[in-house]
Structure formats: structure tokens, C-alpha cells
mmCIF file as Biopython writes it, N, C-alpha, C and O atoms, coordinates in Angstrom:
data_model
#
loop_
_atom_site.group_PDB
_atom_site.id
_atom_site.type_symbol
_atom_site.label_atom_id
_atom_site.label_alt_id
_atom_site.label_comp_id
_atom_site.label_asym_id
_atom_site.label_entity_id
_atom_site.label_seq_id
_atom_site.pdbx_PDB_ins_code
_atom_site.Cartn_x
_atom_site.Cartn_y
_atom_site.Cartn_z
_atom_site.occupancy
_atom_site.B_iso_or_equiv
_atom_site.auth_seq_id
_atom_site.auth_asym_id
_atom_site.pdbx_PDB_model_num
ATOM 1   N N  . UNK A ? 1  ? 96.832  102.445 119.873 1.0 0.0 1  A 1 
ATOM 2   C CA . UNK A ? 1  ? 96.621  102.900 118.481 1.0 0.0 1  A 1 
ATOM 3   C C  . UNK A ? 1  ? 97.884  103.595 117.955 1.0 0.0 1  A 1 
ATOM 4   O O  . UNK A ? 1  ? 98.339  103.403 116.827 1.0 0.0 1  A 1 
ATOM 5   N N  . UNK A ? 2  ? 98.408  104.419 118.871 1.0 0.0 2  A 1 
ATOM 6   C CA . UNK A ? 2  ? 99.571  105.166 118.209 1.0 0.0 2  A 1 
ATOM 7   C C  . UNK A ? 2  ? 100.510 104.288 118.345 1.0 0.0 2  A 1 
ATOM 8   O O  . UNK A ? 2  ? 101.316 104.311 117.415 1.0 0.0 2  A 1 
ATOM 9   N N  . UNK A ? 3  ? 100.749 103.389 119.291 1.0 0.0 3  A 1 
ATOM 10  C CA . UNK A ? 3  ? 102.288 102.166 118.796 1.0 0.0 3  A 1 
ATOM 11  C C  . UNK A ? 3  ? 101.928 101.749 117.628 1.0 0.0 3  A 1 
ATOM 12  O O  . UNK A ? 3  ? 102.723 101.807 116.690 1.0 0.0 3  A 1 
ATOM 13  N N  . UNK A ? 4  ? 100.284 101.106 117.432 1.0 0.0 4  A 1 
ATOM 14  C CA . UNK A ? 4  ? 99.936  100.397 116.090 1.0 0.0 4  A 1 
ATOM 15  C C  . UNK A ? 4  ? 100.505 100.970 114.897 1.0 0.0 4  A 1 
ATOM 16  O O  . UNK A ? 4  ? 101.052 100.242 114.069 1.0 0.0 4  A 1 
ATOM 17  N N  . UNK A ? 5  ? 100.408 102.403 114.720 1.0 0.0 5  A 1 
ATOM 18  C CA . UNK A ? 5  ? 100.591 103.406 113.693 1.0 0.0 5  A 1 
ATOM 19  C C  . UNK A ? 5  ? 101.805 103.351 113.354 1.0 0.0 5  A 1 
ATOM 20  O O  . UNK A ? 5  ? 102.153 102.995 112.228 1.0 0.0 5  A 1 
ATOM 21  N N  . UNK A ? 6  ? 102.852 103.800 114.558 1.0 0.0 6  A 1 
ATOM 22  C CA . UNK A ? 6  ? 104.090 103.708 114.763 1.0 0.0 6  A 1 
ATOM 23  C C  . UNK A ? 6  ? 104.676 102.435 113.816 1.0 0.0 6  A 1 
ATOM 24  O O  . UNK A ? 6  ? 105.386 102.736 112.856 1.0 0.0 6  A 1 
ATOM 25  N N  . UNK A ? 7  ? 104.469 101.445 114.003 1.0 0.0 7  A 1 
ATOM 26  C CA . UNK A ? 7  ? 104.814 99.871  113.977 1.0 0.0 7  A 1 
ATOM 27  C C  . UNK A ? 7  ? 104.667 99.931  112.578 1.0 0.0 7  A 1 
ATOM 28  O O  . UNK A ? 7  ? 105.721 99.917  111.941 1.0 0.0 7  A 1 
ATOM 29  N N  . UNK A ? 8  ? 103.437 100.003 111.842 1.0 0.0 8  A 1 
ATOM 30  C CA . UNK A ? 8  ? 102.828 100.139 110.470 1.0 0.0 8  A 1 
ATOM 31  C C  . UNK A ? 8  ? 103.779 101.034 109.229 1.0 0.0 8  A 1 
ATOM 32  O O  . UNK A ? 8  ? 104.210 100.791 108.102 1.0 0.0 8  A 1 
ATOM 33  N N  . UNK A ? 9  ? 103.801 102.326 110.307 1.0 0.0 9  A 1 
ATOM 34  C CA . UNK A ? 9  ? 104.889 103.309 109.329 1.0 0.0 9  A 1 
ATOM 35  C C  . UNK A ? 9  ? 106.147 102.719 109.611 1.0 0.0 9  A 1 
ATOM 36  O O  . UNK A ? 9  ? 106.811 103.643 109.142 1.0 0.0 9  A 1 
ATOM 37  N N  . UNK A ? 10 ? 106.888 102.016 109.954 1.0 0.0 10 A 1 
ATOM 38  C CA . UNK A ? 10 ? 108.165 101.797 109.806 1.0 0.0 10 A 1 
ATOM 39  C C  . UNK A ? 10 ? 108.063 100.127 108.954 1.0 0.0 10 A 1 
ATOM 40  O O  . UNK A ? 10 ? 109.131 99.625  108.605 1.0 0.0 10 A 1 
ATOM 41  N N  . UNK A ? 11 ? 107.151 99.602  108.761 1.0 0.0 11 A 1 
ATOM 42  C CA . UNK A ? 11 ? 107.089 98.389  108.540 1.0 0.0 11 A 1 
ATOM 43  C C  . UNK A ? 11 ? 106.909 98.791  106.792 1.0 0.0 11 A 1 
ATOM 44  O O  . UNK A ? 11 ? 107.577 98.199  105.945 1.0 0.0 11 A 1 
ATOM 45  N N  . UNK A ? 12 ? 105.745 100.054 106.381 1.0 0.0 12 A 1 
ATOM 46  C CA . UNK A ? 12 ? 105.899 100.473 105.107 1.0 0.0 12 A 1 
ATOM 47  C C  . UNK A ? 12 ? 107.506 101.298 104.656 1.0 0.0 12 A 1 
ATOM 48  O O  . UNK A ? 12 ? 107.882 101.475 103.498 1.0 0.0 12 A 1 
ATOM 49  N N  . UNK A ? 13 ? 108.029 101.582 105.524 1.0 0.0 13 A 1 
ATOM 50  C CA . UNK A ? 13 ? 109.147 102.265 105.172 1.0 0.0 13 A 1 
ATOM 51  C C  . UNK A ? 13 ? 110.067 101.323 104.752 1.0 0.0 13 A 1 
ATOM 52  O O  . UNK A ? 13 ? 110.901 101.538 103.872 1.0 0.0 13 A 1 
ATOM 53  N N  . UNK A ? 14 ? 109.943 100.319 105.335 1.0 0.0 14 A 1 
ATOM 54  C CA . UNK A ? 14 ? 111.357 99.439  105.085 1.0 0.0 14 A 1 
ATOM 55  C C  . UNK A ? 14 ? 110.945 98.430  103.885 1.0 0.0 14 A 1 
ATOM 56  O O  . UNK A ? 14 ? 111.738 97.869  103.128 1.0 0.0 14 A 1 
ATOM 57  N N  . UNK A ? 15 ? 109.748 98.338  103.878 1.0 0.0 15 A 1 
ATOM 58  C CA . UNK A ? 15 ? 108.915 97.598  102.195 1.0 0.0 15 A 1 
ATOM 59  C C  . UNK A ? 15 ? 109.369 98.864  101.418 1.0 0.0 15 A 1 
ATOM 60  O O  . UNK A ? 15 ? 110.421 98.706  100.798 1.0 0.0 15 A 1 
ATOM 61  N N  . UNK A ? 16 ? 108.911 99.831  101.345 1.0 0.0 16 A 1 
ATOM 62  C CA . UNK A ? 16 ? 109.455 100.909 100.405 1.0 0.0 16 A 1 
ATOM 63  C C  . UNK A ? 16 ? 111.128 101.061 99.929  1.0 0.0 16 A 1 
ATOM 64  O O  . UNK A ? 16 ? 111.469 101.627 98.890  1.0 0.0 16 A 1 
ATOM 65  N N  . UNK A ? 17 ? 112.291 100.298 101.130 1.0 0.0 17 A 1 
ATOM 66  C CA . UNK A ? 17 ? 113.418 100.364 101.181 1.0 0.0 17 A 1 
ATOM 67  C C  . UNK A ? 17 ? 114.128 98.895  100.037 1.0 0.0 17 A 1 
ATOM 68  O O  . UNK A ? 17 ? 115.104 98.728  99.306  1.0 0.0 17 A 1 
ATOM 69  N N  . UNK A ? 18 ? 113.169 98.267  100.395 1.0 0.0 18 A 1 
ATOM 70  C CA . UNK A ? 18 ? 112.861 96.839  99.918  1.0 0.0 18 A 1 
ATOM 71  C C  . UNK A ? 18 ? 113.083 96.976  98.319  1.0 0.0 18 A 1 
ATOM 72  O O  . UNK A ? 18 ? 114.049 96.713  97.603  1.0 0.0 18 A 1 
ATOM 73  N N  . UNK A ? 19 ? 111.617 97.566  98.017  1.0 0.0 19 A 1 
ATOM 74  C CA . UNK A ? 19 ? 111.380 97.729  96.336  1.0 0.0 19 A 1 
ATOM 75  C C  . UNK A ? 19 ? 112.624 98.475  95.620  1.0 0.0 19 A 1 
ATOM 76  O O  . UNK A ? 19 ? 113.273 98.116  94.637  1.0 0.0 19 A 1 
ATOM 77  N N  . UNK A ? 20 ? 112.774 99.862  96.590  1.0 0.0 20 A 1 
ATOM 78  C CA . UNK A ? 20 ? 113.653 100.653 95.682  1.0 0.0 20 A 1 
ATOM 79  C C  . UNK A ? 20 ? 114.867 99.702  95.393  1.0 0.0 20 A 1 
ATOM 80  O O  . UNK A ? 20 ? 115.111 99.575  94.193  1.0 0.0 20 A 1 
ATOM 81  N N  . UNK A ? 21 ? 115.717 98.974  96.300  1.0 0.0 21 A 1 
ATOM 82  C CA . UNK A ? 21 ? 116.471 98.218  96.253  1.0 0.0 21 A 1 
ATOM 83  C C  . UNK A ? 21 ? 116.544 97.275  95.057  1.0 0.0 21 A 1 
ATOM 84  O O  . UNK A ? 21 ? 117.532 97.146  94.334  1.0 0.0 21 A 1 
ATOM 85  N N  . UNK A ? 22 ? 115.040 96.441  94.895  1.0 0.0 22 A 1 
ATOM 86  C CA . UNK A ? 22 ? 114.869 95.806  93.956  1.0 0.0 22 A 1 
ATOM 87  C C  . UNK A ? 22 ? 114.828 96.554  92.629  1.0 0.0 22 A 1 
ATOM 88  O O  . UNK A ? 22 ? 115.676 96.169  91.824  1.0 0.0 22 A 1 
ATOM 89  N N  . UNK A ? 23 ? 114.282 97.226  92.352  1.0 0.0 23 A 1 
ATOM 90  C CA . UNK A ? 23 ? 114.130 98.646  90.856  1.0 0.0 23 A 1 
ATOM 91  C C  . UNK A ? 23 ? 115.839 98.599  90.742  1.0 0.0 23 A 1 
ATOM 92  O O  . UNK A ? 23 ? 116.408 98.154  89.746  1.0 0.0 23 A 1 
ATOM 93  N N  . UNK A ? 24 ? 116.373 99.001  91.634  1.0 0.0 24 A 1 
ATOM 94  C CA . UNK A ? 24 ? 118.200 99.661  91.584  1.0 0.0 24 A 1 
ATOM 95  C C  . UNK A ? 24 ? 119.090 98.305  90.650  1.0 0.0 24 A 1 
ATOM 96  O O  . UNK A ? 24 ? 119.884 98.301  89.710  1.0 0.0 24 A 1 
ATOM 97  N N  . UNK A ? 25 ? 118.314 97.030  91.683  1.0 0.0 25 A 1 
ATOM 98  C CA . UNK A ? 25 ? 119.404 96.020  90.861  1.0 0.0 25 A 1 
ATOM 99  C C  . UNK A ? 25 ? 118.985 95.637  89.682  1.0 0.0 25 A 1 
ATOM 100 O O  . UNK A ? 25 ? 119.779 95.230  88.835  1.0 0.0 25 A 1 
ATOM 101 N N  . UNK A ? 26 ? 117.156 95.748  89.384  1.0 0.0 26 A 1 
ATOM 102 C CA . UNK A ? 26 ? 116.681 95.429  88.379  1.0 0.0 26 A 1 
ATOM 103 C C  . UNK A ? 26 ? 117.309 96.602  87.107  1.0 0.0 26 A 1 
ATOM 104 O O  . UNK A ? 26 ? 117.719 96.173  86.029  1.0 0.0 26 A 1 
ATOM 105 N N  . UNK A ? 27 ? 117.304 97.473  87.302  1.0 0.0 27 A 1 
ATOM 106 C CA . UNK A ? 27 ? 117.667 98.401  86.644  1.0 0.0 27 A 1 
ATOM 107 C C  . UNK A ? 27 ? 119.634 98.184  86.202  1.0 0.0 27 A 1 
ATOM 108 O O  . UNK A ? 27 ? 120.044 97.962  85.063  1.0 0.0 27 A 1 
ATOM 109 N N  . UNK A ? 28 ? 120.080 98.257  86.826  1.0 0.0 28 A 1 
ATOM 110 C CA . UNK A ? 28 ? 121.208 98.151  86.853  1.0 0.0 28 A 1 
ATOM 111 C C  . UNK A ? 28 ? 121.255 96.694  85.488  1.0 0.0 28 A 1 
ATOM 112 O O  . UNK A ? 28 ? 121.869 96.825  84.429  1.0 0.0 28 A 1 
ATOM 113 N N  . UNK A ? 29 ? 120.590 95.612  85.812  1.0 0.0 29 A 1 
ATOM 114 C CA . UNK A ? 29 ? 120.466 94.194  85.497  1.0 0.0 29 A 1 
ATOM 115 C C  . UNK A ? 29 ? 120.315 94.474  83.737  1.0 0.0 29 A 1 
ATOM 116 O O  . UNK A ? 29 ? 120.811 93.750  82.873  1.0 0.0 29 A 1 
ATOM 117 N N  . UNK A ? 30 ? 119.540 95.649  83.514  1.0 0.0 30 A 1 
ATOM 118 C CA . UNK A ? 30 ? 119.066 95.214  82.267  1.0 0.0 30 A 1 
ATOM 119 C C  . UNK A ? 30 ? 120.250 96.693  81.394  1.0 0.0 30 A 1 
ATOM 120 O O  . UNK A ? 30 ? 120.427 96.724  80.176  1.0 0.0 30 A 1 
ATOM 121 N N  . UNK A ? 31 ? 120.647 97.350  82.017  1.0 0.0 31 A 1 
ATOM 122 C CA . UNK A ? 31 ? 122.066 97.748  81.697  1.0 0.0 31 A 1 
ATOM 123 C C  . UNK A ? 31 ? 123.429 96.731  81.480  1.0 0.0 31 A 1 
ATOM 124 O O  . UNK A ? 31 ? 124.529 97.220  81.221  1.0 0.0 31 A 1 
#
């Protein structure tokens, strides 16, 4: 259960790393 957890929180972290990334160029894009 706790690897499961483990695995999960880094898998949302790097989707979270993902989006902001996307917002940054989207943003940038419409500048």
C-alpha cells in the first residue's frame, strides 16, 4: 500500500509538472 501511494504521488507530481509546463507555453503563446 505504501509503495502504491508512493508511486501515485510522484506520478501526480509529474502530471502537475506536465500542465504547468503546458499553461507557461500556452501563456507565453498568446503573448
Amino acid at each position: 500500500m505504501l509503495r502504491g501511494n508512493a508511486v501515485i504521488s510522484q506520478v501526480t507530481v509529474t502530471i502537475n509538472e506536465a500542465l504547468d509546463i503546458r499553461n507557461r507555453e500556452s501563456s507565453v503563446r498568446e503573448c
